[in-house]
BASESE-873867 format. One line per 3 residues: their letters; for each residue x, y, z of N, C-alpha, C. Coordinates in nm, 4 decimals. Example, Ala and Ser with C-alpha at 12.3 -4.5 7.8 and 13.67 -1.06 7.14 Angstrom:
// BASESE-873867
AS) 1.3190/-0.5690/0.7800/1.2300/-0.4500/0.7800/1.3200/-0.3300/0.7800; 1.2850/-0.2250/0.7080/1.3670/-0.1060/0.7140/1.2900/0.0030/0.7870
This chain:
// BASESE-873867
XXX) 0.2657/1.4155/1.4204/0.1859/1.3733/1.3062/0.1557/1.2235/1.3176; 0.0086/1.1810/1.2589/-0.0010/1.0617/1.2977/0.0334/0.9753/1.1286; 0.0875/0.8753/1.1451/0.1612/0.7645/1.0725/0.0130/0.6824/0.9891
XXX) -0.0070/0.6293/1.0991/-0.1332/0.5480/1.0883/-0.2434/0.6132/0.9919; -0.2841/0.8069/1.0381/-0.3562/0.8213/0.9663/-0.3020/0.9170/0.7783; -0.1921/0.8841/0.8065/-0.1108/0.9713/0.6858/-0.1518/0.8707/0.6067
XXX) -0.1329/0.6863/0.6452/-0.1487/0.5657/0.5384/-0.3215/0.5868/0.4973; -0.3563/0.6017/0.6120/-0.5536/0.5792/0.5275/-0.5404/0.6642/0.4233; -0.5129/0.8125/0.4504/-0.5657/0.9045/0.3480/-0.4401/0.9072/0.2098
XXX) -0.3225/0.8233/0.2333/-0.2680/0.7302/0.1043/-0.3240/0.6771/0.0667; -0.3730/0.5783/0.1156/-0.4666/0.4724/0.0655/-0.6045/0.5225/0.0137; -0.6817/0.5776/0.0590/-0.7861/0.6571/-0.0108/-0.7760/0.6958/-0.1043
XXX) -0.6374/0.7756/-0.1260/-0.6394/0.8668/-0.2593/-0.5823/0.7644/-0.3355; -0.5356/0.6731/-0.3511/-0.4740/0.5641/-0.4452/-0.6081/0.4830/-0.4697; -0.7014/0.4625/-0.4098/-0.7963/0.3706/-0.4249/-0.8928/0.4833/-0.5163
XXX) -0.9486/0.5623/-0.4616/-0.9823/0.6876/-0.5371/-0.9249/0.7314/-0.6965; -0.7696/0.7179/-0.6966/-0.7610/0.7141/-0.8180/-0.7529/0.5903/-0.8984; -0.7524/0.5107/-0.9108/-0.7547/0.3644/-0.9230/-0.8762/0.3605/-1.0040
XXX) -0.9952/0.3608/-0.8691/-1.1232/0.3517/-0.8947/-1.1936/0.4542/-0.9665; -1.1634/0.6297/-1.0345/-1.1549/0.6922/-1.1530/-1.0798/0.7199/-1.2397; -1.0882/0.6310/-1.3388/-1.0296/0.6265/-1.4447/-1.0148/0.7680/-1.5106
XXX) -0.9027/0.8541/-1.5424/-0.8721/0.9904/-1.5757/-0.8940/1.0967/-1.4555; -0.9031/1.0406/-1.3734/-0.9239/1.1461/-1.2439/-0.7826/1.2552/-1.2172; -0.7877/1.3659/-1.1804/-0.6753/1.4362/-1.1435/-0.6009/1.3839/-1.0032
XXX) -0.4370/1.3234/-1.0323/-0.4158/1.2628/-0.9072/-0.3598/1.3982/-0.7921; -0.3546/1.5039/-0.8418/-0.3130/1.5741/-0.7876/-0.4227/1.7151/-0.6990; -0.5160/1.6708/-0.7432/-0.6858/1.7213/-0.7173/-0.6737/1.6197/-0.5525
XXX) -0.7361/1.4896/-0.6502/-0.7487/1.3916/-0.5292/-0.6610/1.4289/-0.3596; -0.5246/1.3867/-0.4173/-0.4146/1.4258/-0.3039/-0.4344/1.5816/-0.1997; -0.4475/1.6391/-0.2773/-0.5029/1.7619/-0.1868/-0.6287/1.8065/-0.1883
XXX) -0.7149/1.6973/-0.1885/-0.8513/1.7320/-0.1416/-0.8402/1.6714/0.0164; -0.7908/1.5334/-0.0060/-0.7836/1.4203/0.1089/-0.6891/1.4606/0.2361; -0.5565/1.5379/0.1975/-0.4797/1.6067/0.3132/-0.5673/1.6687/0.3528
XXX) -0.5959/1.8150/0.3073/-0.6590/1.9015/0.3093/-0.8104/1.8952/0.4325; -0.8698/1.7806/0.4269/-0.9972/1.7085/0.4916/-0.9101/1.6534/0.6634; -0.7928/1.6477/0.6564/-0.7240/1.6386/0.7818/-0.6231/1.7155/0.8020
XXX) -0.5882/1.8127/0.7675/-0.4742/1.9197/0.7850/-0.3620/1.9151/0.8798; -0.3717/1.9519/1.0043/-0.2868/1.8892/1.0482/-0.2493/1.7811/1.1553; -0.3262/1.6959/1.1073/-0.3353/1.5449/1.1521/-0.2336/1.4775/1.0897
XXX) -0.2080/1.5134/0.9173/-0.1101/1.3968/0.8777/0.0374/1.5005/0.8207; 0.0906/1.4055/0.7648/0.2455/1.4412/0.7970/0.2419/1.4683/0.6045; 0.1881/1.5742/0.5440/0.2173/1.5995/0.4202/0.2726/1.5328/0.3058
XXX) 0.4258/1.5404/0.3722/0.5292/1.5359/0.2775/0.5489/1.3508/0.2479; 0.5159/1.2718/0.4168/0.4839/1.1468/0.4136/0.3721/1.1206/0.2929; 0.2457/1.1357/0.2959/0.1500/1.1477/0.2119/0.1671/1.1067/0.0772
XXX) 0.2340/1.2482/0.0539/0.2581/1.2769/-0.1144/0.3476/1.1191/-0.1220; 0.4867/1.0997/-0.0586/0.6048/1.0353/-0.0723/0.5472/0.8907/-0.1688; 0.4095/0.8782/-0.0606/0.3618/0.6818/0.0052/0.3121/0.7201/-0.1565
XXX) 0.2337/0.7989/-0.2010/0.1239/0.7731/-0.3263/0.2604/0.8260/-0.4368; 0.2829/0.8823/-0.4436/0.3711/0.9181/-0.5873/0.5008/0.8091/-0.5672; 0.5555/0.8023/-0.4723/0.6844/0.6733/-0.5054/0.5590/0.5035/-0.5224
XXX) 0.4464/0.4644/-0.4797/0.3691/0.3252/-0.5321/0.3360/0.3653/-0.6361; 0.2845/0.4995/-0.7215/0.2574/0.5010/-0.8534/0.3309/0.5287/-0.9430; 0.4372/0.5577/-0.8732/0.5369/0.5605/-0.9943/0.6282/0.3884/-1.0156
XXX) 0.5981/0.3184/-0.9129/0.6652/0.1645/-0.9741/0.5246/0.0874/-0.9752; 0.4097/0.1194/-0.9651/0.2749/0.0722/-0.9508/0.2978/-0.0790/-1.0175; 0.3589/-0.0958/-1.1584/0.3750/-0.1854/-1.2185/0.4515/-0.3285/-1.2027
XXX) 0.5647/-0.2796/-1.1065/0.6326/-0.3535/-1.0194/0.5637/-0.4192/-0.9086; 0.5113/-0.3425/-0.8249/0.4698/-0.3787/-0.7130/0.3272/-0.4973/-0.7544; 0.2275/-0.4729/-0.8981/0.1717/-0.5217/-0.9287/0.1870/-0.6879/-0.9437
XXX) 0.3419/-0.6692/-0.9972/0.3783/-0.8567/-1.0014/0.4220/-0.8712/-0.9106; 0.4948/-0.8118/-0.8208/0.5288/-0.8932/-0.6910/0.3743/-0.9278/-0.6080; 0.2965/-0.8578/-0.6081/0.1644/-0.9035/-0.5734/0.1020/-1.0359/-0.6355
XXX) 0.1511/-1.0491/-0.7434/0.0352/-1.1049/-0.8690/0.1473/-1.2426/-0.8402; 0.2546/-1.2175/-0.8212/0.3787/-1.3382/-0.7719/0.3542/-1.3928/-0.6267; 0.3405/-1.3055/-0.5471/0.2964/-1.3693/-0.3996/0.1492/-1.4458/-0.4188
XXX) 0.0741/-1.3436/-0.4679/-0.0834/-1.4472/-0.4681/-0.1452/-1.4931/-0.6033; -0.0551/-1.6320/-0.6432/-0.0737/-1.6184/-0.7510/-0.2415/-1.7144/-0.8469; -0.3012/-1.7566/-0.7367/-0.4524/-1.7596/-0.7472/-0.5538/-1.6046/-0.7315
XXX) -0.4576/-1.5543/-0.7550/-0.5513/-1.4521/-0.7373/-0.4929/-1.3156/-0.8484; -0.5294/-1.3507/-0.9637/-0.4911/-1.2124/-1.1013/-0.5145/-1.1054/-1.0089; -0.4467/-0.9909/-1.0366/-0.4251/-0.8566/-0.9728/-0.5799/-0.7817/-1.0105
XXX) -0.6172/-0.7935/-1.1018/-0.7515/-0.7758/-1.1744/-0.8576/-0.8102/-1.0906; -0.8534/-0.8958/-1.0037/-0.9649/-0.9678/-0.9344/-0.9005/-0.9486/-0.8147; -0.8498/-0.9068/-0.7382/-0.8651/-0.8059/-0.6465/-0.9083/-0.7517/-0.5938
XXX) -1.0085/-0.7406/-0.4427/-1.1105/-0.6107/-0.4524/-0.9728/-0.4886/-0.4714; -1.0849/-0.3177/-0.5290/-0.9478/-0.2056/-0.5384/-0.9076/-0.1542/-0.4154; -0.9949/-0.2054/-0.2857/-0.9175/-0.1442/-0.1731/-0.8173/-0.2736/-0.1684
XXX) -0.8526/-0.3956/-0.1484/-0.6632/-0.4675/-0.0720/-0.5975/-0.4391/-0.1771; -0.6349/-0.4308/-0.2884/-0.4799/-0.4019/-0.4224/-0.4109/-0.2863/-0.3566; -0.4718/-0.1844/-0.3614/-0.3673/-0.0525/-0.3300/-0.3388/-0.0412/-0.1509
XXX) -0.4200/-0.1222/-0.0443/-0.3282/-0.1514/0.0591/-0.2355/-0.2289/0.0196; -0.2276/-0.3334/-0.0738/-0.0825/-0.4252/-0.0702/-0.0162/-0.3421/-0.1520; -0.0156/-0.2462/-0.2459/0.0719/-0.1819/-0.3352/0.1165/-0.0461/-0.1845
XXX) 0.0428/-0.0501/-0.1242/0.1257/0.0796/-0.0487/0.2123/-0.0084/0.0314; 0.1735/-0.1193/0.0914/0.2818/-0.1641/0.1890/0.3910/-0.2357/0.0713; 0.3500/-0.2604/-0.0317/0.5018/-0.2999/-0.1100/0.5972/-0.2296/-0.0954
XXX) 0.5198/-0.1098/-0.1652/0.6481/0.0123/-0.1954/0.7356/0.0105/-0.0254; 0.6399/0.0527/0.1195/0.7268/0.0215/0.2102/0.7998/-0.0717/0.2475; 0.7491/-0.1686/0.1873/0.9012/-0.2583/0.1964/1.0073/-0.2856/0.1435
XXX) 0.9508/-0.2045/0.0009/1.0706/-0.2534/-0.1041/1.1376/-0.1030/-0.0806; 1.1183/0.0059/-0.0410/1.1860/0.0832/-0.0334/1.1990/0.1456/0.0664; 1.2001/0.1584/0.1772/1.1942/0.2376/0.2657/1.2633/0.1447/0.4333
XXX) 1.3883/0.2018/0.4600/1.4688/0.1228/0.5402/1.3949/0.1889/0.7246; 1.3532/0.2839/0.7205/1.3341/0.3059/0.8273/1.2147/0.2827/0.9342; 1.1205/0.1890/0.8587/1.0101/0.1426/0.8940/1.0006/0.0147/0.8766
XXX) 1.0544/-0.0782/1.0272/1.0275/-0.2226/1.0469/0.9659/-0.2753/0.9666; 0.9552/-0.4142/0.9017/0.8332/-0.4466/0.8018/0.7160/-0.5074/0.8525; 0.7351/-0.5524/0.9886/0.6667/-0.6284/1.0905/0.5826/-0.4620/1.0927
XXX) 0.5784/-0.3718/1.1318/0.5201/-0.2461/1.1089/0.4711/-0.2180/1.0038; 0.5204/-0.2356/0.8765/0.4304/-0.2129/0.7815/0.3363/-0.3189/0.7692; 0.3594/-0.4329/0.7562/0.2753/-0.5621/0.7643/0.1290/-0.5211/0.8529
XXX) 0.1456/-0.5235/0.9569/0.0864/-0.4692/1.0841/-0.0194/-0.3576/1.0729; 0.0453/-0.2458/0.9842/-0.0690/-0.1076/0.9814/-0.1386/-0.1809/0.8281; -0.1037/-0.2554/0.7560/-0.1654/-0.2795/0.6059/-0.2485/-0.3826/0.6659
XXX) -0.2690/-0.4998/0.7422/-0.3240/-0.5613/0.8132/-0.4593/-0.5097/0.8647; -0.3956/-0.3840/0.9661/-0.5262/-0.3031/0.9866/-0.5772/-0.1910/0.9460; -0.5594/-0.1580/0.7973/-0.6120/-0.1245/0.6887/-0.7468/-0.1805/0.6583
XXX) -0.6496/-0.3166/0.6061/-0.7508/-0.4266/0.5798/-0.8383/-0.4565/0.6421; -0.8283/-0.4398/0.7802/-0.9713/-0.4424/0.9102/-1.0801/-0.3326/0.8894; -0.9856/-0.1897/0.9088/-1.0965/-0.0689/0.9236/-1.1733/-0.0983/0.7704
XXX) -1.0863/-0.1438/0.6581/-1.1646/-0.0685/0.5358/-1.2002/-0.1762/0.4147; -1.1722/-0.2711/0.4684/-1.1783/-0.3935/0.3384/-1.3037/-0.5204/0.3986; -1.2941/-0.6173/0.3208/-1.3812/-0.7354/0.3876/-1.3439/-0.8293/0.4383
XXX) -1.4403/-0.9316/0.4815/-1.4146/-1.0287/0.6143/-1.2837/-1.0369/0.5972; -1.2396/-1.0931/0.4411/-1.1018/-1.1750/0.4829/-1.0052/-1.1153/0.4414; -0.9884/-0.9920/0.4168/-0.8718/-0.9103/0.3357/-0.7841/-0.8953/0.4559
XXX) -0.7865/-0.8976/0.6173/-0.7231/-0.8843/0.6552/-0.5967/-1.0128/0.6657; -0.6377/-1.0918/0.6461/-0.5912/-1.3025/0.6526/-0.5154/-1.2452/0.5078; -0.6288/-1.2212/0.3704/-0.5480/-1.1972/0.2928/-0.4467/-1.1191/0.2685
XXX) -0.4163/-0.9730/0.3272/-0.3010/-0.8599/0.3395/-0.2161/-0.9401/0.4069; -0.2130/-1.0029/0.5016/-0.1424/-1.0501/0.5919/-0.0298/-1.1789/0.4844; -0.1245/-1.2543/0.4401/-0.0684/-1.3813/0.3388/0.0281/-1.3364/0.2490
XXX) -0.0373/-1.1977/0.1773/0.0127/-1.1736/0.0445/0.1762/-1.1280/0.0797; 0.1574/-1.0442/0.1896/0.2720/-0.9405/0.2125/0.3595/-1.0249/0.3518; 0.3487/-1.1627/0.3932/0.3985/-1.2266/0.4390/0.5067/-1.3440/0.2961
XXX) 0.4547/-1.3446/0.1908/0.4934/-1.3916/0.0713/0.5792/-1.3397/0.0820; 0.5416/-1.2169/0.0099/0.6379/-1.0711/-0.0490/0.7791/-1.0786/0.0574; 0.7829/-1.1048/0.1677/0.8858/-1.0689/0.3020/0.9391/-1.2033/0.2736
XXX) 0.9220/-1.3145/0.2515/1.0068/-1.3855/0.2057/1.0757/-1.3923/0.1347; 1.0085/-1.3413/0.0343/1.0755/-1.3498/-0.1438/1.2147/-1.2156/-0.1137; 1.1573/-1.1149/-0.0302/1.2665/-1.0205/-0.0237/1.3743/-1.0887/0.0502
XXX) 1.3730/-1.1195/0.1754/1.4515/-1.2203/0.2756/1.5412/-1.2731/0.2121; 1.4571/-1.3761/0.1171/1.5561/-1.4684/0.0321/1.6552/-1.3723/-0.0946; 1.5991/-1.2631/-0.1393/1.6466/-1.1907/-0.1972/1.8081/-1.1422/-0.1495
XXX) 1.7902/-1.0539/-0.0034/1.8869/-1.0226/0.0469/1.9773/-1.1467/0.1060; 1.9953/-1.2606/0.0745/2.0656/-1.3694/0.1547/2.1601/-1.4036/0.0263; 2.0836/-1.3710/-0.0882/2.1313/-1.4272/-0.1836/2.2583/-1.3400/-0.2726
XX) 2.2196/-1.2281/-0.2063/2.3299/-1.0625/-0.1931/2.4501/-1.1023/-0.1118; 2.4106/-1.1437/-0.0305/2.5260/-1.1193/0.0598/2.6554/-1.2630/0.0222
């Protein structure tokens, strides 16, 4: 199963629902698998969009905290929900390098956003990896 393309069609359907207000998120999600069957890894899929929308709100200020010239509101809605999907992978998910998540949200930001969203994904979620860094130092 490919990784890379399990995140687009996350990202699609998060931007998709985002961008319709009352839309069925569960329509969306299996329209978008469904359009690649077995190309992506399902259960990955569902995981990436229902664990970022269920802390959506969280991940919103750590965004809105890393870039903080930039209100979450004013955002284009594709880099918001690439940086809300690579949050959630960093803030939760131990088995995927962050230099890897950084990396595929990066080129997200290439295939599907504008000139500079990739400089910007890169900035925001280079923030975010600090603030966690310093987080865990301060644990131990």
């Amino acid at each position: 199963m490919n990784r890379h393309l399990s995140r687009i069609v996350a990202m699609q359907t998060l931007y998709e629902y985002d961008f319709r207000a009352n839309s069925d998120l569960s329509e969306i999600l299996c329209r978008n698998i469904s359009e690649y069957e077995n190309k992506v890894d399902e259960e990955y899929v569902r995981s990436l969009v229902n664990g970022t929308l269920k802390d959506i709100d969280r991940f919103d200020k750590l965004i809105g905290k890393s870039a903080p010239e930039w209100p979450i509101d004013q955002i284009s809605v594709i880099d918001k929900n690439i940086l809300r999907l690579a949050a959630y992978e960093l803030t939760t998910t131990n088995d995927i390098p962050a230099k890897v998540v950084i990396n595929e949200a990066i080129e997200l930001g290439k295939q599907f956003g504008g000139d500079n969203s990739s400089k910007f994904i890169n900035g925001v979620l280079g923030t975010i990896m600090d603030g966690l860094d310093e987080a865990k130092e301060d644990d131990k």
